[in-house]
C-alpha positions as CSV (number, residue, x, y, z in Angstrom):
1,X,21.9,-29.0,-10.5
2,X,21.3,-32.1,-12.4
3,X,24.8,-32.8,-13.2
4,X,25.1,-32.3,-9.7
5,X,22.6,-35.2,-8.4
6,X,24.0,-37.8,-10.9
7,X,27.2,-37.2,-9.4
8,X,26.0,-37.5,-6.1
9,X,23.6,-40.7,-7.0
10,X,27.0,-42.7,-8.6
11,X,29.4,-41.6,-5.8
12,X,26.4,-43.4,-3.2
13,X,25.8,-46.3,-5.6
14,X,29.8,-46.8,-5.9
15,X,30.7,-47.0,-2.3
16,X,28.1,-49.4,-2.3
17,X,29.6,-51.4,-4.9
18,X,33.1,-50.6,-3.5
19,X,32.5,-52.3,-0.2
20,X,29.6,-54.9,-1.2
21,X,32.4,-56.2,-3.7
22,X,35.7,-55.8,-1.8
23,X,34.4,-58.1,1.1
24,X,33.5,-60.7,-1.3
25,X,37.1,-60.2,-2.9
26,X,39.0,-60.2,0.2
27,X,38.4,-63.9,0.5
28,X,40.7,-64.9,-2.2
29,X,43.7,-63.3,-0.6
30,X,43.4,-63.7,2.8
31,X,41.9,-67.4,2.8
32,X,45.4,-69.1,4.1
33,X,45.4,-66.5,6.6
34,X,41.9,-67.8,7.9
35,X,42.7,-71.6,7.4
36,X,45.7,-71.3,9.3
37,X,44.1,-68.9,12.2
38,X,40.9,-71.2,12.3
39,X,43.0,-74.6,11.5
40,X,40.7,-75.7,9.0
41,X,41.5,-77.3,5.4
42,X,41.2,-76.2,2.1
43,X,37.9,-77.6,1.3
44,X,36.5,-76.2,4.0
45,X,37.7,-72.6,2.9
46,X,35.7,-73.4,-0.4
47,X,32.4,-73.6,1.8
48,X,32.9,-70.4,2.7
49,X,32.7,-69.1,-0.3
50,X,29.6,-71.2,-0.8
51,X,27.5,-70.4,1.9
52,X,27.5,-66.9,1.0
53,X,27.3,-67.4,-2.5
54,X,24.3,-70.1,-1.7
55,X,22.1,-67.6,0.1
56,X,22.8,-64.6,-2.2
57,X,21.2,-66.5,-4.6
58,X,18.3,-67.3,-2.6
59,X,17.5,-63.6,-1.3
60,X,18.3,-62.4,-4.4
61,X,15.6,-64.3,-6.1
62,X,13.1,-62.4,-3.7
63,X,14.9,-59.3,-3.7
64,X,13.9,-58.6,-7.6
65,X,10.6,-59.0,-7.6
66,X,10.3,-56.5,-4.5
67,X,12.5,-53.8,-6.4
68,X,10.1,-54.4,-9.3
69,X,7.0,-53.6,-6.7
70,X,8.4,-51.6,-4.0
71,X,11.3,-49.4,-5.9
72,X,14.5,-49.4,-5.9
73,X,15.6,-47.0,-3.3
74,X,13.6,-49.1,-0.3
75,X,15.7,-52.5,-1.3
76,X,19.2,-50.0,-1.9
77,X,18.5,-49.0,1.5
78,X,17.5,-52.5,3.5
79,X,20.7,-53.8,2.2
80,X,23.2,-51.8,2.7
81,X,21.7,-51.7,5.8
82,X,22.1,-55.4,6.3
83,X,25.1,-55.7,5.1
84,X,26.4,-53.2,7.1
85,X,25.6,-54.9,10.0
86,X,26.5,-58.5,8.8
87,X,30.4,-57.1,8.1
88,X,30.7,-56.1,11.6
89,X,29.7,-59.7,13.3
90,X,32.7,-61.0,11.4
91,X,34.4,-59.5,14.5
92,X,33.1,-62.0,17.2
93,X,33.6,-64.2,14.6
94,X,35.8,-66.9,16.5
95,X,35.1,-70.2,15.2
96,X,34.9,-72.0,11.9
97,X,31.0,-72.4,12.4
98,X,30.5,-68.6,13.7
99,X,32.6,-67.5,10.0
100,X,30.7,-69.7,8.2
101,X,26.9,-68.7,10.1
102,X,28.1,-64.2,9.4
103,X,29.0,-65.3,5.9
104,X,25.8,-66.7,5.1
105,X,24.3,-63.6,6.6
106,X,26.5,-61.6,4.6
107,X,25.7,-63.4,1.3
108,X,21.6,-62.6,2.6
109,X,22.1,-58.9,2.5
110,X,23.9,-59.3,-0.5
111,X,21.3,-60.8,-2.2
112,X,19.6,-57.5,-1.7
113,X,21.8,-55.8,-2.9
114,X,22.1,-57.9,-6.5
115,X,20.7,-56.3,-8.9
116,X,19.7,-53.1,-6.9
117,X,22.5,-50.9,-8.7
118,X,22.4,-52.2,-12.1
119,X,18.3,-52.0,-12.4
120,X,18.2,-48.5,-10.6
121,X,20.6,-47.2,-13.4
122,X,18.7,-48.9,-16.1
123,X,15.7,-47.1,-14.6
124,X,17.5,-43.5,-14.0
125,X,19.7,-43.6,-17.0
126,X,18.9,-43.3,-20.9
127,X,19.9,-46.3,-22.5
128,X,22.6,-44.3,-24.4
129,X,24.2,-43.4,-21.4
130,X,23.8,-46.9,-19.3
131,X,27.5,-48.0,-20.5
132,X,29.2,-44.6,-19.0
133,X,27.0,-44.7,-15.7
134,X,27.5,-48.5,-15.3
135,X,31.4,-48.0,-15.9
136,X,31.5,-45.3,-13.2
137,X,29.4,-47.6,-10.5
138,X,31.0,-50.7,-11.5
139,X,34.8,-49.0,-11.4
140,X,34.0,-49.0,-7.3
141,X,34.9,-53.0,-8.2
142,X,38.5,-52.4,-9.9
143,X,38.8,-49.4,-6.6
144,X,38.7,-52.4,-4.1
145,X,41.1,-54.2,-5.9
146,X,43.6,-51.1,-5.9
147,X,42.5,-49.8,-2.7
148,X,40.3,-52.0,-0.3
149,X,41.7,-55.8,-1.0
150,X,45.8,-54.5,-0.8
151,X,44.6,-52.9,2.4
152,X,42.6,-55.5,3.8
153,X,45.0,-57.9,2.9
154,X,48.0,-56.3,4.6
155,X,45.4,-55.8,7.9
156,X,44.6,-59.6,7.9
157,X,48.5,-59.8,7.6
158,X,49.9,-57.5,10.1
159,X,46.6,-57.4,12.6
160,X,43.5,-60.8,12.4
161,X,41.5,-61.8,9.6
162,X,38.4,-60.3,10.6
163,X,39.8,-56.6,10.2
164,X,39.1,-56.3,6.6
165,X,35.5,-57.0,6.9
166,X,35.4,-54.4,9.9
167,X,36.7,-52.1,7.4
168,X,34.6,-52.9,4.6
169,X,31.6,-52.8,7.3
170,X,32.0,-48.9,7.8
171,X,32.7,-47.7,4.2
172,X,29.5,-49.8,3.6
173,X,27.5,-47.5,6.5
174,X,28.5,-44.3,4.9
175,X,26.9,-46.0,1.7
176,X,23.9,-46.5,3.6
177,X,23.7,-42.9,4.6
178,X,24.6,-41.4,1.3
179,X,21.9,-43.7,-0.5
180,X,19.3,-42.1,2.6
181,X,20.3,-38.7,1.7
182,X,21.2,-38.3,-1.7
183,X,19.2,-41.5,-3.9
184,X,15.8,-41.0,-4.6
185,X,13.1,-43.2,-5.8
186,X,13.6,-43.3,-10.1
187,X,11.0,-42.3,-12.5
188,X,9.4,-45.1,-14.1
189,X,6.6,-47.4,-14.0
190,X,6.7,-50.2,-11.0
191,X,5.4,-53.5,-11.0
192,X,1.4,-53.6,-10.7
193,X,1.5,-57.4,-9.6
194,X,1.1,-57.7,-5.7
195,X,3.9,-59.5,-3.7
196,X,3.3,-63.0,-3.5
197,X,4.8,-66.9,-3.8
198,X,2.9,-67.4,-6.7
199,X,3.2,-64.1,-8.9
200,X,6.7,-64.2,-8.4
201,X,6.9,-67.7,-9.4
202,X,4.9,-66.6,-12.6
203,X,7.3,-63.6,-13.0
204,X,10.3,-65.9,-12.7
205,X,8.9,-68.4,-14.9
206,X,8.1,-65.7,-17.6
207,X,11.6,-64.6,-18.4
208,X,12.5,-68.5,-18.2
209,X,10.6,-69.3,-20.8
210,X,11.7,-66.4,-23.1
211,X,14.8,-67.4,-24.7
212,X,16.4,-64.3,-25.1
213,X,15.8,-63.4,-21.1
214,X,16.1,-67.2,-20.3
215,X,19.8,-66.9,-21.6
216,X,20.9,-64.0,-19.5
217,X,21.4,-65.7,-16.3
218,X,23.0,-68.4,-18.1
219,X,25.8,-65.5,-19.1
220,X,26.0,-64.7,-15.4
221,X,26.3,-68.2,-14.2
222,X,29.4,-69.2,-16.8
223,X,30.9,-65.8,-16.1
224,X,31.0,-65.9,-12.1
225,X,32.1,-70.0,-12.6
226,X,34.8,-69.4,-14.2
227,X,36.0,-66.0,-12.6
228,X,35.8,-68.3,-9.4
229,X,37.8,-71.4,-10.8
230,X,40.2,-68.9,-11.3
231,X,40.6,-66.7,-8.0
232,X,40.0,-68.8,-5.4
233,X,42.7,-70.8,-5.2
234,X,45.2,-68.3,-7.0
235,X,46.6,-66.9,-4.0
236,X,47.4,-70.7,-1.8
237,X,48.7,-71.8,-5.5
238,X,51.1,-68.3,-5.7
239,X,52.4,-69.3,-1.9
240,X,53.0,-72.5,-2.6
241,X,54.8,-72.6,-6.2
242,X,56.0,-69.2,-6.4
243,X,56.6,-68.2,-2.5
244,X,54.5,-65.5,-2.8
245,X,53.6,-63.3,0.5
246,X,51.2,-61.3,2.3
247,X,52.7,-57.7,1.2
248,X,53.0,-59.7,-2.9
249,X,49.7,-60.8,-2.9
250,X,48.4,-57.0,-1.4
251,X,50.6,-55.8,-4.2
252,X,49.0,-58.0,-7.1
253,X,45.7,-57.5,-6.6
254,X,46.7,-53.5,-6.3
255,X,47.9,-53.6,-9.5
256,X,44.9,-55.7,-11.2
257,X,42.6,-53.2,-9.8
258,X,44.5,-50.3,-11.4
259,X,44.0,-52.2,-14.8
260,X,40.3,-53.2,-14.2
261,X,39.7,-49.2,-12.7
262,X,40.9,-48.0,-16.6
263,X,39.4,-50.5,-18.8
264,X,35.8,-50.5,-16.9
265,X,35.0,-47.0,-17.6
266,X,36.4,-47.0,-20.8
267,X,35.0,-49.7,-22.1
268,X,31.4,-48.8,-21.0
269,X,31.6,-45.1,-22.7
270,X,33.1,-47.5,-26.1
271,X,30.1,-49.5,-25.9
272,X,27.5,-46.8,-25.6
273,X,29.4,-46.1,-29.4
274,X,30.3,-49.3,-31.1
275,X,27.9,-51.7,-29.1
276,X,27.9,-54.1,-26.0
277,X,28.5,-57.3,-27.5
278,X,31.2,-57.0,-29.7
279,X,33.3,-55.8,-26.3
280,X,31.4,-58.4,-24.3
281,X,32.6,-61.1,-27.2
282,X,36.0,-60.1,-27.5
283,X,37.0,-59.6,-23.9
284,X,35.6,-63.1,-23.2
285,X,37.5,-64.9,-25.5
286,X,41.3,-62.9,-24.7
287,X,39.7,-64.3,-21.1
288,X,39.2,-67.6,-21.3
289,X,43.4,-67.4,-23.3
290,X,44.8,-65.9,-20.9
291,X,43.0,-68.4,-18.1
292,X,44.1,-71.5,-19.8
293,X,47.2,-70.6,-20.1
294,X,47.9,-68.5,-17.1
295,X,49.2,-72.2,-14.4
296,X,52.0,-71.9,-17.4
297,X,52.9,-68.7,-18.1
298,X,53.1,-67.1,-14.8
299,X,56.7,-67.9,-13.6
300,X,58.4,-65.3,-12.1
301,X,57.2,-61.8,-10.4
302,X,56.9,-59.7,-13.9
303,X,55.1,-62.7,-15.9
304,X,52.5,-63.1,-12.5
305,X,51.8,-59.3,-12.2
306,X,51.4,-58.6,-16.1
307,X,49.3,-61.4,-17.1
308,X,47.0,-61.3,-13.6
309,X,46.8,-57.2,-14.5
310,X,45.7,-58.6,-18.5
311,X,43.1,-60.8,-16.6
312,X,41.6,-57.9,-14.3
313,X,41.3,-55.5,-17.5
314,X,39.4,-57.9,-19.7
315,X,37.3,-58.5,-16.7
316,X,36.5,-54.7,-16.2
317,X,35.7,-54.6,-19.8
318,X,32.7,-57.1,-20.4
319,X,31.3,-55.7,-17.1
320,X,29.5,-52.6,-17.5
321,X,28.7,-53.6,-21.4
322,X,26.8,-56.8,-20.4
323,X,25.1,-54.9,-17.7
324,X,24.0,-52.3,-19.9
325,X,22.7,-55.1,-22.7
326,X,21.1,-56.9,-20.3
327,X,18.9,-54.3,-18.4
328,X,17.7,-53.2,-22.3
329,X,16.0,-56.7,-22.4
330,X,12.8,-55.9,-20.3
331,X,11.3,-52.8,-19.4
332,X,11.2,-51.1,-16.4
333,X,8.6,-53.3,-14.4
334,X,10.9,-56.3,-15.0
335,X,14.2,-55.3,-15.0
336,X,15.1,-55.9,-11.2
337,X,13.4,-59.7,-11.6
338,X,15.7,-60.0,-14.4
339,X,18.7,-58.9,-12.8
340,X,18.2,-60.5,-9.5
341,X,17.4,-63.8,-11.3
342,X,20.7,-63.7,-13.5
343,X,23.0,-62.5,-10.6
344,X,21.4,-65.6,-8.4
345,X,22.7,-68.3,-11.2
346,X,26.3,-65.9,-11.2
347,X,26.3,-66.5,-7.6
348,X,25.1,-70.3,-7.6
349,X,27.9,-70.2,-10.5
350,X,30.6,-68.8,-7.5
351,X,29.0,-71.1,-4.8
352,X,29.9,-74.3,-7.5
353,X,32.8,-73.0,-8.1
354,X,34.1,-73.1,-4.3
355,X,33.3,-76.6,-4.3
356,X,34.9,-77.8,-7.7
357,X,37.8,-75.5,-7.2
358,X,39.0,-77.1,-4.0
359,X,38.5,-80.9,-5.6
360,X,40.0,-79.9,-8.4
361,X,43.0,-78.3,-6.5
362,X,43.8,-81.0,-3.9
363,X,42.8,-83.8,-6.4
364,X,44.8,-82.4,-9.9
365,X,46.0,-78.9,-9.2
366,X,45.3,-75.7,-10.1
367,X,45.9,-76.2,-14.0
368,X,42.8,-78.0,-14.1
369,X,41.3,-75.1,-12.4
370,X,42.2,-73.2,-15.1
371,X,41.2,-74.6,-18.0
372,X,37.8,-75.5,-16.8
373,X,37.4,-71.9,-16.2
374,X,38.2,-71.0,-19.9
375,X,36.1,-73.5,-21.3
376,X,33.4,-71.8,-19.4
377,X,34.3,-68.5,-20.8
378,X,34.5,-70.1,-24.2
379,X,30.7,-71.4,-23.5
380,X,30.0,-67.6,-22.3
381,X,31.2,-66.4,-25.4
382,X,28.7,-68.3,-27.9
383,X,25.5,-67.6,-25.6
384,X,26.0,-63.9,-25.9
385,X,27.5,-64.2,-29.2
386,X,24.6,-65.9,-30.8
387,X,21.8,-65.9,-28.0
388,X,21.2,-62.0,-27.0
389,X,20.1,-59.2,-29.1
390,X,21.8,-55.8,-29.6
391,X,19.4,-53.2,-28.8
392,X,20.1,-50.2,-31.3
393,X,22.2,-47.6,-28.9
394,X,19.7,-44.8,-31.0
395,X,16.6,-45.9,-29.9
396,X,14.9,-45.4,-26.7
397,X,13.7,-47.9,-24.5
398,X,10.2,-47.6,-23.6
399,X,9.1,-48.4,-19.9
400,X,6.5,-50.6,-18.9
C-alpha cells in the first residue's frame, strides 16, 4: 500500500511537471510561428519569454515562504490550479499585448508552482532516495520533449499557435485533480514564523548571507542563462541556415526528449550511489563543450539531431542530482524558501536570457549565443564544484 501511494504521489507530481514545463518549452519551437501570425519581430519574441520568466521570479519568491508555513499540498494545489486556467486564456489570445498580458499570468502560477515539487519530495523522501524520486518527477521534463513539444509543435503547424497551450492547459487540470485526490500534506515540521513582508525578508536574507545557501541560487541562475542562450533562438537559427521545418523541428526536440527521458532517471538513482556533484560537475562541463561548439558542428540533419540529443542528455543528467544536493542544504522549515528563491534567480536567469539572446542574435548571430552560454556553464561548474557541500548519501537529514 505504500509502494502504492508513492506511485500515485510521482505520477500527480509528474504531470505536473510534464505540462508546467512543456508550455514553457513550446516557446522555442513555435516562436516563428507566433511572430509571423502576430507580425511581430524577434526582439519582441524574446519579451515573451521575459515577461513570464519576470513574474515567476516574483511569485515565486512569495510562494516559498508560504510552502514553508502553509504546506506543500495547499501551494501544489493553488497552482496547478492557476496555471490551469492561465493556459486556457492563451486561446482568446489575439494580439501581441493579450500573449504577452496571459504569459505573464502564466509565469505567476508558475511561480507557485517553483519549488513546490522539488521541496515536497525533499520533505516526503529519505535523502537516500531523493535522486530516484527527483529523476522520476523531473523525467515528466524529457516526456514533453518526446511527447508534448513534437505534438504541440506540429498543432501550432497544422492548426494556430495557441493549440499547444490549450493542450498543455488540460493535462495540467487532470494534475490538479490527481494532486486533490492522491497528494497529501508531508510529514515534517513547518515553518513556525507567521506570514509577513518582514519575516520573509528576514528568511530571504538568512540563506543570503549563508554562503553555502547564498550560492544555490547562483547555480540556478547560470544554469537557466545559459540553457536559454542556447534554445531560444535555436529553432529561427535551424530555419534560416539549415532550412529546417515545422515536422524537423517536432522531430528534434522528440528525439532530445528521448535522450533527456534515459539519462534523468538514471543519473538520479547514480547519484543516490556515487554522489551529486561529481554528476552535476561533469555533465556541466561536456555542456558548456558541446554549447560552444554546437553553431559549428551542426551542419547537416545527422550532426543537428545527434549533438542537440548529446545536449538534452547532459541536461537530464545534472537535474535531479542538483535538486537532490540542494534540498539537503536546509531542513525542512526552509527548504521551499530555498528552492523558490534559487528557481526565481533561474528564472530571472531565463528572463535575461530572452533579452541578450535576441541582441545577440540580430546584432552578431547565434555563435555568440553560444558561447556566452558555455562560459556560463563553465562559471556553473566552479560554484558547485568548489562552493556546495556533499551531504554524506548515509546519513539522515534531520528536520527542523
Amino acid at each position: 500500500m505504500a509502494a502504492r501511494s508513492e506511485w500515485r504521489i510521482l505520477l500527480a507530481l509528474w504531470l505536473m511537471v510534464f505540462s508546467a514545463s512543456s508550455q514553457v518549452v513550446i516557446m522555442a519551437p513555435i516562436l516563428p510561428r507566433i511572430g509571423a501570425t502576430l507580425g511581430i519581430g524577434e526582439l519582441e519574441q524574446g519579451s515573451l519569454i521575459t515577461a513570464y520568466a519576470v513574474m515567476l521570479s516574483v511569485m515565486a519568491l512569495v510562494a516559498g515562504p508560504v510552502s514553508d508555513r502553509l504546506g506543500r499540498r495547499v501551494i501544489l494545489l493553488a497552482g496547478s490550479g492557476a496555471m490551469t486556467g492561465a493556459l486556457l486564456l492563451h486561446g482568446v489570445a489575439y494580439s501581441f499585448a493579450a500573449l504577452l498580458a496571459v504569459r505573464a499570468l502564466a509565469g505567476a502560477a508558475g511561480g507557485l508552482l517553483s519549488g513546490a515539487a522539488v521541496s515536497y519530495v525533499g520533505d516526503y523522501f529519505p535523502y537516500e532516495r531523493r535522486g530516484w524520486a527527483n529523476g522520476w518527477v523531473m523525467s515528466g521534463i524529457a516526456f514533453g520533449q518526446i511527447a508534448g513539444i513534437p505534438a504541440g509543435t506540429l498543432l501550432a503547424g497544422l492548426a494556430d499557435f495557441r493549440w499547444p497551450f490549450l493542450m498543455f492547459g488540460l493535462t495540467m487540470a487532470l494534475a490538479t485533480l490527481l494532486i486533490w485526490r492522491y497528494v497529501p500534506q508531508p510529514p515534517g515540521v513547518r515553518s513556525e514564523l507567521p506570514l509577513s513582508l518582514r519575516n520573509v525578508l528576514r528568511r530571504y536574507y538568512e540563506l543570503l548571507r549563508r554562503p553555502t545557501t547564498a550560492r544555490s541560487p547562483l547555480v540556478y541562475f547560470l544554469m537557466f542563462f545559459s540553457i536559454g542562450l542556447f534554445l531560444i533562438y535555436l529553432p529561427t537559427w535551424l530555419e534560416r541556415t539549415q532550412g529546417f521545418r515545422t515536422e524537423e523541428m517536432a522531430l528534434l526536440f522528440l528525439v532530445g526528449g528521448l535522450a533527456n527521458v534515459v539519462a534523468g532517471p538514471l543519473a538520479g538513482r547514480l547519484s543516490d550511489r556515487v554522489g551529486r556533484k561529481p554528476l552535476i560537475v561533469g555533465a556541466t562541463l561536456g555542456l558548456a563543450v558541446l554549447m560552444a561548439g554546437a553553431p559549428l558542428l551542426m551542419q547537416g540533419d545527422v550532426a543537428i539531431f545527434t549533438l542537440f540529443a548529446l545536449a538534452m542528455a547532459l541536461v537530464g543528467m545534472r537535474m535531479s542530482p542538483l535538486q537532490s544536493l540542494l534540498t539537503a542544504l536546509v531542513p525542512g522549515a526552509r527548504r521551499g524558501s530555498l528552492m523558490s528563491l534559487s528557481i526565481a534567480l533561474g528564472q530571472l536567469g531565463i528572463g535575461i536570457s530572452g533579452v541578450a539572446a535576441g541582441w545577440l542574435y540580430t546584432q552578431y548571430g547565434y555563435l555568440s549565443n553560444a558561447l556566452l552560454g558555455a562560459l556560463a556553464l563553465v562559471l556553473m561548474a566552479l560554484v558547485v564544484g568548489y562552493g556546495l557541500p556533499e551531504p554524506d548519501l548515509r546519513a539522515s537529514v534531520r528536520e527542523g
